[in-house]
C-alpha positions as CSV (number, residue, x, y, z in Angstrom):
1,X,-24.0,-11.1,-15.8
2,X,-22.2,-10.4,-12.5
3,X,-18.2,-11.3,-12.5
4,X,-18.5,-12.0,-8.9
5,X,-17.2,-15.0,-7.8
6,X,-14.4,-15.6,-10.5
7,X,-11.1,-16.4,-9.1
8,X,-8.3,-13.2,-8.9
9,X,-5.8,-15.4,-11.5
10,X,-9.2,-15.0,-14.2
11,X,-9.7,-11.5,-13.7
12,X,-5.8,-10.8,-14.0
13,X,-6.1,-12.8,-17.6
14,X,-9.4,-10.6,-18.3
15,X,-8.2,-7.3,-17.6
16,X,-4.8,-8.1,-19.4
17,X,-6.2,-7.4,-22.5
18,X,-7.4,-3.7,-21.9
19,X,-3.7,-3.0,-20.7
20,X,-1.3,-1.2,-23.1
21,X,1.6,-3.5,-23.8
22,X,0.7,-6.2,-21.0
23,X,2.1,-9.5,-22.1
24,X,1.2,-12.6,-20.9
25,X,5.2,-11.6,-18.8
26,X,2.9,-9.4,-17.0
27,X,0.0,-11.5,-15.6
28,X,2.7,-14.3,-14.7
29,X,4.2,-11.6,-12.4
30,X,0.9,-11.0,-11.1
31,X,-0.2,-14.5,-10.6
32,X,3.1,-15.1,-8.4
33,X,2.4,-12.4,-6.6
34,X,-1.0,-13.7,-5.9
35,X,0.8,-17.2,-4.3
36,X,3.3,-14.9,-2.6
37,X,0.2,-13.4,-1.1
38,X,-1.4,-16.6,-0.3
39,X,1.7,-17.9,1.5
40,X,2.2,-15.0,4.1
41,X,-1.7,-15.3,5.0
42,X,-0.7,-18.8,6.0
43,X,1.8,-17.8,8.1
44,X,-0.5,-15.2,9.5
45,X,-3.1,-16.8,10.3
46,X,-0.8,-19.6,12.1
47,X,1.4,-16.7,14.0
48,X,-0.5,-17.7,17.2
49,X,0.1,-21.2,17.1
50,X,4.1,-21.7,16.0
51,X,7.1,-19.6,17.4
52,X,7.0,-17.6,14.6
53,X,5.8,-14.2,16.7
54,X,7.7,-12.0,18.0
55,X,11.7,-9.8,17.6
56,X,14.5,-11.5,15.3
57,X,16.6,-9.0,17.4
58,X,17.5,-7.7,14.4
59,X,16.9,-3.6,13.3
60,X,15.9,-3.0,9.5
61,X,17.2,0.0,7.7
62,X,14.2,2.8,8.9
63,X,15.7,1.4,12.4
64,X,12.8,-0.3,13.6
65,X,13.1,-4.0,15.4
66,X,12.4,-6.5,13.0
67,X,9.9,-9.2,13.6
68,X,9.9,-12.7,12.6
69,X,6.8,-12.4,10.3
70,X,8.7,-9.4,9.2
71,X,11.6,-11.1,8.1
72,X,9.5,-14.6,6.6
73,X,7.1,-12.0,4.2
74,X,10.2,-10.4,3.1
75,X,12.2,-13.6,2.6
76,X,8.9,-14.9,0.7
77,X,8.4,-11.9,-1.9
78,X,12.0,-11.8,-2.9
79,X,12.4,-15.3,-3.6
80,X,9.2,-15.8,-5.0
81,X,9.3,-12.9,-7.0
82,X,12.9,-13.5,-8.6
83,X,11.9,-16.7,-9.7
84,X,9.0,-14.8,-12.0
85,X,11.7,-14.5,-14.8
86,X,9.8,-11.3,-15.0
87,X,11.6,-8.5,-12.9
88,X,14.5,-6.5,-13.3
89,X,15.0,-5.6,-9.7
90,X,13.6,-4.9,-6.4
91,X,13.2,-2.7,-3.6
92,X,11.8,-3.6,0.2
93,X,11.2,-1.3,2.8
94,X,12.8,-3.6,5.0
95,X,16.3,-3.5,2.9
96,X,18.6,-0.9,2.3
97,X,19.3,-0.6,-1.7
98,X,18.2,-2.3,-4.2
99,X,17.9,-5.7,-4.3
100,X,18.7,-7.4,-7.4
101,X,17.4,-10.8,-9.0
102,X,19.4,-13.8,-8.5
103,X,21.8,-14.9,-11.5
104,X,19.7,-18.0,-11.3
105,X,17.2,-16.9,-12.9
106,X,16.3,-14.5,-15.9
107,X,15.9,-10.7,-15.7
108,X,12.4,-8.9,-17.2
109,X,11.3,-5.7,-18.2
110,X,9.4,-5.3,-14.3
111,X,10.2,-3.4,-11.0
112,X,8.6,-4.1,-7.6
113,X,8.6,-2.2,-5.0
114,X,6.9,-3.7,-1.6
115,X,6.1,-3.4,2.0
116,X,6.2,-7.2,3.2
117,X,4.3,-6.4,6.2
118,X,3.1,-3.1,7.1
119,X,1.6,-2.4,10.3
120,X,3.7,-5.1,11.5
121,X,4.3,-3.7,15.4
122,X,0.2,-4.5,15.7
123,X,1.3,-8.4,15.1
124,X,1.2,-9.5,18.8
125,X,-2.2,-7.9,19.4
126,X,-4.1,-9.8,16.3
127,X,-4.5,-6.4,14.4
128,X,-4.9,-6.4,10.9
129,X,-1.8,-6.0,8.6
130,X,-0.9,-6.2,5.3
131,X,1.4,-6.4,2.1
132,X,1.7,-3.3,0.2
133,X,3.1,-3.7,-3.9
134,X,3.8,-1.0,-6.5
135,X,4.8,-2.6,-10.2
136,X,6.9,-0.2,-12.8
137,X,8.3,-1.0,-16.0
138,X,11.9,-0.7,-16.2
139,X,13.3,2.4,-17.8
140,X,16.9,1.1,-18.0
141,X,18.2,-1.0,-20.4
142,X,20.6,-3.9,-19.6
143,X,20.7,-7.1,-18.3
144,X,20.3,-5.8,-14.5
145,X,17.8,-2.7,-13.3
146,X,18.9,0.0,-11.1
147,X,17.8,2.7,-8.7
148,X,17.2,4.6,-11.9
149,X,14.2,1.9,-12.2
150,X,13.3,2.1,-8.7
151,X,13.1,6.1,-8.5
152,X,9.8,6.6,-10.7
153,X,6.9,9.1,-9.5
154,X,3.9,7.4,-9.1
155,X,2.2,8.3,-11.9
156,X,4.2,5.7,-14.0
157,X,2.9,2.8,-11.7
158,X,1.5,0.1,-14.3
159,X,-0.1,-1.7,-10.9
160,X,-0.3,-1.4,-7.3
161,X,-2.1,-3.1,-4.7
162,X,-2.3,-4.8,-1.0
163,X,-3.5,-7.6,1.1
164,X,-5.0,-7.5,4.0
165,X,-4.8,-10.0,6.5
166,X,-7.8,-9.9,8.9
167,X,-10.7,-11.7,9.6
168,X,-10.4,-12.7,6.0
169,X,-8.0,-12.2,3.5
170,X,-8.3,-9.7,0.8
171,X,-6.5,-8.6,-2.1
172,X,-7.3,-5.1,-3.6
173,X,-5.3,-4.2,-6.7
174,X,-5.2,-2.0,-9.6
175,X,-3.5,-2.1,-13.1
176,X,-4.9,1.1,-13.9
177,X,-8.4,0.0,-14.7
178,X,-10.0,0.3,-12.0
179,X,-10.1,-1.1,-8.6
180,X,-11.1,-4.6,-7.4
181,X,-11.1,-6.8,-3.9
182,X,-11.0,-10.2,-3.6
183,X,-11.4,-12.1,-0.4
184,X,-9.6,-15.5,-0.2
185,X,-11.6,-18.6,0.6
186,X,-9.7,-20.7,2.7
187,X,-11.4,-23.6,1.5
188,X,-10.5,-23.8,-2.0
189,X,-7.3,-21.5,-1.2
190,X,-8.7,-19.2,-4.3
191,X,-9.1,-15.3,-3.8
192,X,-12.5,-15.4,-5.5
193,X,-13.8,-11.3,-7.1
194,X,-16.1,-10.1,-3.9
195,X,-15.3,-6.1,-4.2
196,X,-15.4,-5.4,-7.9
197,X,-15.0,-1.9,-9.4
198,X,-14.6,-0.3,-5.9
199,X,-15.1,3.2,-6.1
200,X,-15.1,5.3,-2.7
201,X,-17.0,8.1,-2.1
202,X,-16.6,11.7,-3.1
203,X,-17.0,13.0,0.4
204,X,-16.7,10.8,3.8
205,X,-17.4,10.9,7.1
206,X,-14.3,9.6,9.2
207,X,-11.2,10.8,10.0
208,X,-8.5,8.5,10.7
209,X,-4.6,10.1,12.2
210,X,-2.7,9.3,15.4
211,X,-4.2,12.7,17.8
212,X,-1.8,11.4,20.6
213,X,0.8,13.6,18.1
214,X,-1.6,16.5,18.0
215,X,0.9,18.8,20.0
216,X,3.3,18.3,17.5
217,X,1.2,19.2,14.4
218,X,2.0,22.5,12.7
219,X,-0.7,24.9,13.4
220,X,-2.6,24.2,10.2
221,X,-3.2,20.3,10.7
222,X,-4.5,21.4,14.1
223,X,-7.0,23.7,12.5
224,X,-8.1,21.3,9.7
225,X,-8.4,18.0,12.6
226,X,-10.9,21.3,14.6
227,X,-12.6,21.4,11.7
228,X,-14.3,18.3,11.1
229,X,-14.5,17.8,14.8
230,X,-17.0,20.4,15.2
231,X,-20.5,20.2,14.6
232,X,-22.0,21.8,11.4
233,X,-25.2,20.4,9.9
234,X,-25.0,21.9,6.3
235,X,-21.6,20.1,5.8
236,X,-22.5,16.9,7.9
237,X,-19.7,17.4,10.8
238,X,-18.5,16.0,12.7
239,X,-16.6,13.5,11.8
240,X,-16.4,9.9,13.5
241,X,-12.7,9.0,14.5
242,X,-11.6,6.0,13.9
243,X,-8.1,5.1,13.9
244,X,-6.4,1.4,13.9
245,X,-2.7,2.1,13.4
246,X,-2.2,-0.2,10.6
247,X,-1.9,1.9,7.3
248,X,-3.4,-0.6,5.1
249,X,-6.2,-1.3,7.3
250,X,-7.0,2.4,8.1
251,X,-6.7,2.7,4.4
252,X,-9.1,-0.5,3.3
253,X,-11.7,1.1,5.8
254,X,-11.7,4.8,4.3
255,X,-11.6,3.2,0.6
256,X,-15.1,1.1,1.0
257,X,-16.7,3.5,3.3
258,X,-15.3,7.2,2.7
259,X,-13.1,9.6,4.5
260,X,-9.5,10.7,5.0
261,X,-6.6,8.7,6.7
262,X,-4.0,11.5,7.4
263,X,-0.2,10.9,8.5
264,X,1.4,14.8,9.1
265,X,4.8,15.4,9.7
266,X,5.4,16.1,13.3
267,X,7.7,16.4,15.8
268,X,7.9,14.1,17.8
269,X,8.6,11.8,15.8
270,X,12.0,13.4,14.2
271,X,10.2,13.1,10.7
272,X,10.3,16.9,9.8
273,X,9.4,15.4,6.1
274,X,6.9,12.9,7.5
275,X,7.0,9.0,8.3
276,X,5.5,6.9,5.9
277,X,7.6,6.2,3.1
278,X,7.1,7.0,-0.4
279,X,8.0,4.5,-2.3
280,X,6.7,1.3,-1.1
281,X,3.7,2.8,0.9
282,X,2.2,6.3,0.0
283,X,2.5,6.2,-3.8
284,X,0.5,2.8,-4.3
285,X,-1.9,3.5,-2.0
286,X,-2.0,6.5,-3.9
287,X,-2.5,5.0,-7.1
288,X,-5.4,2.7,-5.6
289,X,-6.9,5.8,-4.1
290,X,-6.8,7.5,-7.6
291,X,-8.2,4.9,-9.5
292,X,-11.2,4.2,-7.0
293,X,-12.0,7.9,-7.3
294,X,-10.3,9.2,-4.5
295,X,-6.9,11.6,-3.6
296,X,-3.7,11.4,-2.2
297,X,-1.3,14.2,-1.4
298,X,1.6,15.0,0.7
299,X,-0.4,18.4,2.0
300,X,0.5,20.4,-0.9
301,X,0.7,18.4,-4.0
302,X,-0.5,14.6,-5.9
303,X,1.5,11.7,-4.2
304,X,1.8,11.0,-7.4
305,X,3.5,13.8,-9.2
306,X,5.9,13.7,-6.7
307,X,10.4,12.8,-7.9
308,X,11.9,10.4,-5.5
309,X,14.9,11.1,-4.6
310,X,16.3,8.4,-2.7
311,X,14.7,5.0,-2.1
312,X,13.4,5.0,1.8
313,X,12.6,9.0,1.1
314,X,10.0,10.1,3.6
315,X,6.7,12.3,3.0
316,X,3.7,13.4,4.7
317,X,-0.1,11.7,3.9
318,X,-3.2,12.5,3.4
319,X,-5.6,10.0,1.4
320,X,-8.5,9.3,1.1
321,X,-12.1,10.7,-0.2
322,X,-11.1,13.7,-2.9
323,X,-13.4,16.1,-1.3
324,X,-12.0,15.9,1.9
325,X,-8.4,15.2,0.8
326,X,-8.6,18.5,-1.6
327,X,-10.4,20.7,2.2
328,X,-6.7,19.0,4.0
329,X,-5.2,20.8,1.6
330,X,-6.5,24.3,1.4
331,X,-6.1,24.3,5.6
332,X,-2.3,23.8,4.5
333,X,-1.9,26.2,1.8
334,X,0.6,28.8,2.8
């Protein structure tokens, strides 16, 4: 009998039980997050109608202007999140260090790590966005967690996930079980199973990176974006190029459909290292990617093998469909 249709806070309580050491502590963390998730949508989907779009006037710490929905999803997963009893700490790409939980309320044996709003600059031109969240279990001991807790390769993710806010809602998320969607229906306010055991394929047909940077590509990433631009039957080129600007939606695409989203370091944009940032975007995506089938790697090595450093450290991407993922990075070798 199919699972489709059951609600995202059923599935959470059905996977829980093929989880090493999940507690019933872990599926209430998840279930908030779920309302967290809920909450932002609103606010979303309402962004046209209230003053709620548009610049705080404020700069966040990668020195980018923050935006009001910005500011209201980050404001919504801290406090929501503290209140779980269930983390330790947590870190935000929108905040400098790490942010601890409230004395109010009790301290767990959880990390989060989250982008409130990625592909936030699209806002005022009603392109999709999302949430991006990466879950660890604390390695400290204590009452409080620190960046020791934060700075974990990806590997040691016990769940990551997004949402997407677009024509619909959807949730995607992993506890390293596999990956499922879910797809919020507004008129019960449930995210109800629509995507389950999404697995994307071993070999794609669509690019997805930025070519107004091409100029300032190293020589390689040139060669390998040549490549599945020109025409070979036997290995089904070329490519389609398709290319939103949103990580998580260029991201969502590639995992249902196939392909490689690809972020190089370049530069133009000062990013020697590369742009997107570890932490709270590349190494849950990553884990997603890995668990739907798929590959993520900075150009040389697995996302997730890789040692943070520091909390806002910066790397290069390319994720997607293994095959393809696994050619990016043989054009790179050297």
């Amino acid at each position: 009998m199919s699972n489709l249709g059951i609600t995202v806070t059923e599935h959470i309580m059905l996977q829980q039980k093929y989880i090493p050491k999940a507690t019933g502590a872990f599926t209430r963390l998840l279930r908030e997050l779920v309302l967290s998730g809920k909450l932002i949508s609103r606010e979303v989907n309402k962004a046209g109608l209230v003053d709620i779009l548009g610049f705080t006037g404020e700069t966040n710490v990668q020195g980018e202007e923050v935006q009001k929905l910005d500011d209201y999803a980050n404001d919504t997963m801290i406090k929501r999140m503290s209140r779980t009893g269930q983390l330790c700490v947590m870190a935000s790409e929108e905040v400098d260090g790490p942010i601890p939980v409230s004395e109010k309320y009790p301290r767990g044996a959880y990390v989060m790590i989250f982008d409130p709003l990625d592909g936030s600059s699209n806002i005022d031109a009603n392109v999709s966005i999302g949430t991006i969240f990466s879950i660890h279990r604390r390695v400290t001991t204590g009452d409080h967690g620190t960046i020791d807790d934060i700075l974990q390769p990806g590997a040691k993710q016990v769940a990551a996930g997004y949402v997407l806010y677009s024509s619909s809602t959807m949730l995607v998320y992993t506890t390293g079980q596999g990956v499922h969607g879910f797809t919020l229906d507004p008129t019960v306010g449930e995210f109800l199973l629509s995507h389950e055991n999404i697995r994307i394929p071993e070999k794609g047909g669509i690019y997805s990176v930025n070519e107004g940077n091409y100029h300032y590509w190293d020589d390689r990433v040139k060669s390998y974006v040549d490549y599945l631009k020109t025409p070979d039957k036997n290995t089904k080129r070329p490519y389609s190029s398709r290319y939103i600007g949103s990580l998580v939606a260029d991201f969502h695409r590639n995992l249902l459909s196939g392909g490689i989203f690809m972020y190089p370091a370049d530069l133009k944009s000062g990013k020697p290292k590369g742009k997107l940032r570890l932490m709270c975007e590349c190494a849950p995506l990553a884990f997603v990617c890995e668990q739907a089938g798929g590959y993520a790697s900075d150009g040389k090595r697995n996302i997730l093998d890789i040692e943070p450093t520091s909390l806002h450290q910066r790397v290069p991407l390319y994720i997607g469909s293994r095959s393809d993922v696994l050619m990016a990075e043989k054009f790179l070798e050297g």
